[in-house]
PAKETI-186255 format. One record per atom (N, C-alpha, C, O): residue in three letters; x, y, z. Coordinates in steps of 0.2 Angstrom, whole numbers, plus 5000, padded with zeros to 4 digits. Last residue first. Layout:
AlaXYZ ...
This chain:
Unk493150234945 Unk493450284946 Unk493050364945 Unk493450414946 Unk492350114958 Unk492550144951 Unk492950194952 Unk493150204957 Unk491849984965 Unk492350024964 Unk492350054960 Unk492550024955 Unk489849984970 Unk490449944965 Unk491149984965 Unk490950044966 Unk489249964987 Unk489650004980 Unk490149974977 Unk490649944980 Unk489549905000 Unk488849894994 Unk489049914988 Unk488949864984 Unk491049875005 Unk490449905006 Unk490149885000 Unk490449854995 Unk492549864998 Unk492049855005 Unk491849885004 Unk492049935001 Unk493049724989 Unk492449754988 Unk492249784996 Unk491949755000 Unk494449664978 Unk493949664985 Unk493449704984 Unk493249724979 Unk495649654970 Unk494849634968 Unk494449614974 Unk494149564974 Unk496649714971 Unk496649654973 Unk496049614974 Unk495949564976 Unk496349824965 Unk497149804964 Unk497049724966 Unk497449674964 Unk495149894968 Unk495349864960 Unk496049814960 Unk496149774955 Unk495449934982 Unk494849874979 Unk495049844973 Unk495249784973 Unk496550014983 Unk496449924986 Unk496249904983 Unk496549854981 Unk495950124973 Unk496350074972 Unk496549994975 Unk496649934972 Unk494850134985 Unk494650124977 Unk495350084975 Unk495350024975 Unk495650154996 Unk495350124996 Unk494950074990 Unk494850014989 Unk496250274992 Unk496750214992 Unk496250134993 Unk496450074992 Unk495450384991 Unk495450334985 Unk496250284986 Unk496650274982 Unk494950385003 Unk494450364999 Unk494950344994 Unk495050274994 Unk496350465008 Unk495850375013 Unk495450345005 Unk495650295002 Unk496350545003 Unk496850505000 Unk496450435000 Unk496250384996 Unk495150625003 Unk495150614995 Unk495550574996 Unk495550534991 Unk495250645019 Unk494650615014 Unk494950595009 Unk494950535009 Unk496350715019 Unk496350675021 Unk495850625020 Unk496050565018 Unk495750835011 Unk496450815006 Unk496750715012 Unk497150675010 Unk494750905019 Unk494550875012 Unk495250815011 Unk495150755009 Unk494450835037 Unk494850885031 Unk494650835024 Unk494550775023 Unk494150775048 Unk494950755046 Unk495050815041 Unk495550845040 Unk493350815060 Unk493250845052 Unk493950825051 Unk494350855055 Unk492250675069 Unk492950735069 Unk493050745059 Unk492850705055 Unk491750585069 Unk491450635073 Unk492050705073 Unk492250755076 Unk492250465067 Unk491650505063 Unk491450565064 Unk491050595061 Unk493750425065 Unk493250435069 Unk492650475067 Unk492950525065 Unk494650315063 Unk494450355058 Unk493650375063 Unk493150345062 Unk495850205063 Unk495550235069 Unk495250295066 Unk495750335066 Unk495950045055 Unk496050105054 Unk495450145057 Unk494850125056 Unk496949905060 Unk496249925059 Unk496550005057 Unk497150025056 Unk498149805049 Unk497849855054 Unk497449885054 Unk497249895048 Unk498049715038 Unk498549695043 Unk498349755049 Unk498449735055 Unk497249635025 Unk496949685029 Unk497549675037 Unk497449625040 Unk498249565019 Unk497849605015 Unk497649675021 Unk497849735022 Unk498549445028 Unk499149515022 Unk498849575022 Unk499049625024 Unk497349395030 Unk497649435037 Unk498549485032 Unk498849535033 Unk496149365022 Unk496749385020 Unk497249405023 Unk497649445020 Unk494649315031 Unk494849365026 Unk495849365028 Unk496049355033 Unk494349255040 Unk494049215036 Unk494149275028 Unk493849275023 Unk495349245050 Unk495349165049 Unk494849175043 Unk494649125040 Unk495149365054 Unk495949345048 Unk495849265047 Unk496149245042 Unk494349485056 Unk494349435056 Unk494549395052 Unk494249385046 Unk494849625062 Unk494649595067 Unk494549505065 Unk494649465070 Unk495049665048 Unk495349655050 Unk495249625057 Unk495749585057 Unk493549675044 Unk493949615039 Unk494949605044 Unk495249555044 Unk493249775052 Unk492949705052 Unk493249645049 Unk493249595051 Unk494049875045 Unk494249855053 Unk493749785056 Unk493949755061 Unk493249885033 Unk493949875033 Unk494349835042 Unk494749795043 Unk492149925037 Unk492049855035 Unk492949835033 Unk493149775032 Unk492450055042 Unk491850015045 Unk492049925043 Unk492249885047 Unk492950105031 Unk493350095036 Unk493050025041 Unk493249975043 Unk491550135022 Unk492250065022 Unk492750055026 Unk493049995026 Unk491050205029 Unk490550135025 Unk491050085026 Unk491050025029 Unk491550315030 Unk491350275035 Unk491250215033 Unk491450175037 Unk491950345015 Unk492450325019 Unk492350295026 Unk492850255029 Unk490750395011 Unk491050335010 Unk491550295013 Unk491450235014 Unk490550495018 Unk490150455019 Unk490550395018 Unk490650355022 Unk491750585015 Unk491650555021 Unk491250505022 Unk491350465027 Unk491550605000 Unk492050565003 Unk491950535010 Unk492050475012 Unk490150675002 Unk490150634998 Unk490850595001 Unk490750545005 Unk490750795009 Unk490350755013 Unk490250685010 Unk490250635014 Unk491750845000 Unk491950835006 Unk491450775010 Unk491650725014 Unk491450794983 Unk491150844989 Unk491750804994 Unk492050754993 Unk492550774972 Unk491950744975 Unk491950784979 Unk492450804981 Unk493450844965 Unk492950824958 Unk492350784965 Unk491750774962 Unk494350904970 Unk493750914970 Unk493150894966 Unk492650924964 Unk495650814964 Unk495450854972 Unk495050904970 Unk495250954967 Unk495250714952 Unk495750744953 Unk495350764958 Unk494750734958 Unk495150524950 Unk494950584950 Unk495350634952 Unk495850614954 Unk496750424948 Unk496050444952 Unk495950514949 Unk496350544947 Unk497750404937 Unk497050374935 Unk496450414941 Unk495850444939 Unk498950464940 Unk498750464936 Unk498050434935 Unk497750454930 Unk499050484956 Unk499150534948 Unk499050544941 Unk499050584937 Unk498550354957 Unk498550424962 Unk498550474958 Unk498050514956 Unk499550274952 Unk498950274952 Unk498550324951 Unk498150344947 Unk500850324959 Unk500450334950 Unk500050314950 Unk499850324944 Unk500350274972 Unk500650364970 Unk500350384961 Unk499950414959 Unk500250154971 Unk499750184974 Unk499950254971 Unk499550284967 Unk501250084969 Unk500750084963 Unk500450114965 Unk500150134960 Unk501449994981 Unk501849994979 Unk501450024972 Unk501149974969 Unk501150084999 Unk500750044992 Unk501150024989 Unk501550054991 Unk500950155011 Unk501350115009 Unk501050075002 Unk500550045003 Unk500150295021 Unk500050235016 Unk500650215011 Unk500950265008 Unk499950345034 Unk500350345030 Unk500250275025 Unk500350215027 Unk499150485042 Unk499050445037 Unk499750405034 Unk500150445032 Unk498950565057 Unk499450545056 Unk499450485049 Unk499750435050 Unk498450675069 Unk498450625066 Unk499050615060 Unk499550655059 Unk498150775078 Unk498650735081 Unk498650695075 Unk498950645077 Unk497450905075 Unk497150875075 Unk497550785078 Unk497150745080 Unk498750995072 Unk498351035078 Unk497850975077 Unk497351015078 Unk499550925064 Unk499750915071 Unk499250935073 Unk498950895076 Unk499350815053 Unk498750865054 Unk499250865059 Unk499550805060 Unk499950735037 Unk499850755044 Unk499450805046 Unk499250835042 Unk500350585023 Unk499650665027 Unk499950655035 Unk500150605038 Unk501150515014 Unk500950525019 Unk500650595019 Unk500750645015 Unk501650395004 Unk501250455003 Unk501050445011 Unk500850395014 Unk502550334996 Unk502650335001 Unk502150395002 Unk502450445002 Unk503450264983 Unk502550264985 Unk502150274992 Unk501650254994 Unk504650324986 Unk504250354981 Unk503550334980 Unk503050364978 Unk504850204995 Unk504950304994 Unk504650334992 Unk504350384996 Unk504750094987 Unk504350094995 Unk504250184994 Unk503750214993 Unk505550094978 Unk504950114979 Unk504650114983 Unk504050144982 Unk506950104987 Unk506850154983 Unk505950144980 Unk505750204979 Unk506749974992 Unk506650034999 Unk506550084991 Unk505950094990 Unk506749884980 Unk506249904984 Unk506149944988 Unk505549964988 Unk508049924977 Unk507549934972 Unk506849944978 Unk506549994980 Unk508849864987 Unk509049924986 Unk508349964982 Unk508150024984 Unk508249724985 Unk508349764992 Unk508349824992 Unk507949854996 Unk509149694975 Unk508349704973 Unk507949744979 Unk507549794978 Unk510449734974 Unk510149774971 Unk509549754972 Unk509149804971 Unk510549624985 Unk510549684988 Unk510349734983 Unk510149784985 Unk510449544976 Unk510149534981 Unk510149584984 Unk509649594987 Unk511649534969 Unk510749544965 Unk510149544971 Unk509549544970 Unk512649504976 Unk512349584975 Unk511849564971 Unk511449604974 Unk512249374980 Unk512349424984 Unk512149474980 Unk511549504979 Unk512549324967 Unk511749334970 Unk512049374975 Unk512049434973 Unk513849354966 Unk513249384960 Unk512549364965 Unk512149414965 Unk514349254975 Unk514449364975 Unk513849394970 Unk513549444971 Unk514149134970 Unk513849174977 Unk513949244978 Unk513649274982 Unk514649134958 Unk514049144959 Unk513749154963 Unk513149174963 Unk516249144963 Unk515849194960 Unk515149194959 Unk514849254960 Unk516149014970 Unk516149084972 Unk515949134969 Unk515549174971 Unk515848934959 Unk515448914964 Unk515348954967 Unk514748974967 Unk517048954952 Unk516348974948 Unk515748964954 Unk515248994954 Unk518048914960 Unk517948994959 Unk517148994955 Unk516749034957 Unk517748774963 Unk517648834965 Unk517648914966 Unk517348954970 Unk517948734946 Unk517248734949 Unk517248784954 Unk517048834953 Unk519448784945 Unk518848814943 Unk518148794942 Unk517848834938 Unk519848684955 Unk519948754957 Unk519548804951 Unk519348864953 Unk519548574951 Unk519248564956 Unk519248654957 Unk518748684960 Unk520248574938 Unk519548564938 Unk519148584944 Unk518548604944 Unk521448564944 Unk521448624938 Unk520648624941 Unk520448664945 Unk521648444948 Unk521648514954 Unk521448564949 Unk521148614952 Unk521748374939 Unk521048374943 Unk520948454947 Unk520548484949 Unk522848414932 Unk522248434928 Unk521648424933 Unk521148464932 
């Protein structure tokens, strides 16, 4: 009878180690699968660049709440976009006193070059998303939609 007990403690012991394993690898499985799917990337080759934003929320966001593409001029998105890049690459240069998660790479967004409308509209509104999602603020400007 003990051996009885002691042999269906261990299988219950192992079985519960196989259940977390696979729950662990379905959760694994779940995340590369949204990682995917929030995977929004922009290329230019004749300009060499290269966007790729990783977000968990950003795509339906993106589709479903920001403005649609041309609701903001070309020049209107760029300004902004200097403003905050600006204060994004300062927050990144300074982790002892902002969220070094939060802000993990500068972003090389040069002023002097036309990235284009549809590179504009992502930058700006992943930015608007950042803001609202994790309740930041760069630049002067309240975040809206």
């Amino acid at each position: 009878m003990k051996n009885l007990f002691y042999i269906l403690l261990l299988s219950i012991f192992v079985l519960n180690c196989k259940v977390s394993k696979t729950t662990t690898t379905t959760s694994n499985e779940r995340l590369e699968a949204i990682k995917l799917n929030d995977t929004v990337k922009i290329t230019n080759e004749e300009l060499e660049y290269e966007i790729i934003i990783i977000e968990p929320g950003f795509n339906n966001w993106l589709q479903g709440t920001a403005q649609p593409r041309g609701f903001y001029s070309q020049g209107y998105l760029e300004a902004r976009n200097k403003i905050m890049v600006i204060e994004w690459n300062q927050r990144v240069l300074t982790p002892q006193r902002f969220n070094p998660s939060l802000y993990e790479m500068q972003i090389n967004y040069e002023q002097n070059i036309d990235y284009g409308y549809e590179v504009n509209y992502m930058l700006y509104n992943y930015f608007i998303y950042f803001q609202l999602t994790y309740n930041q603020r760069l630049g002067p400007f309240v975040p809206r939609i």
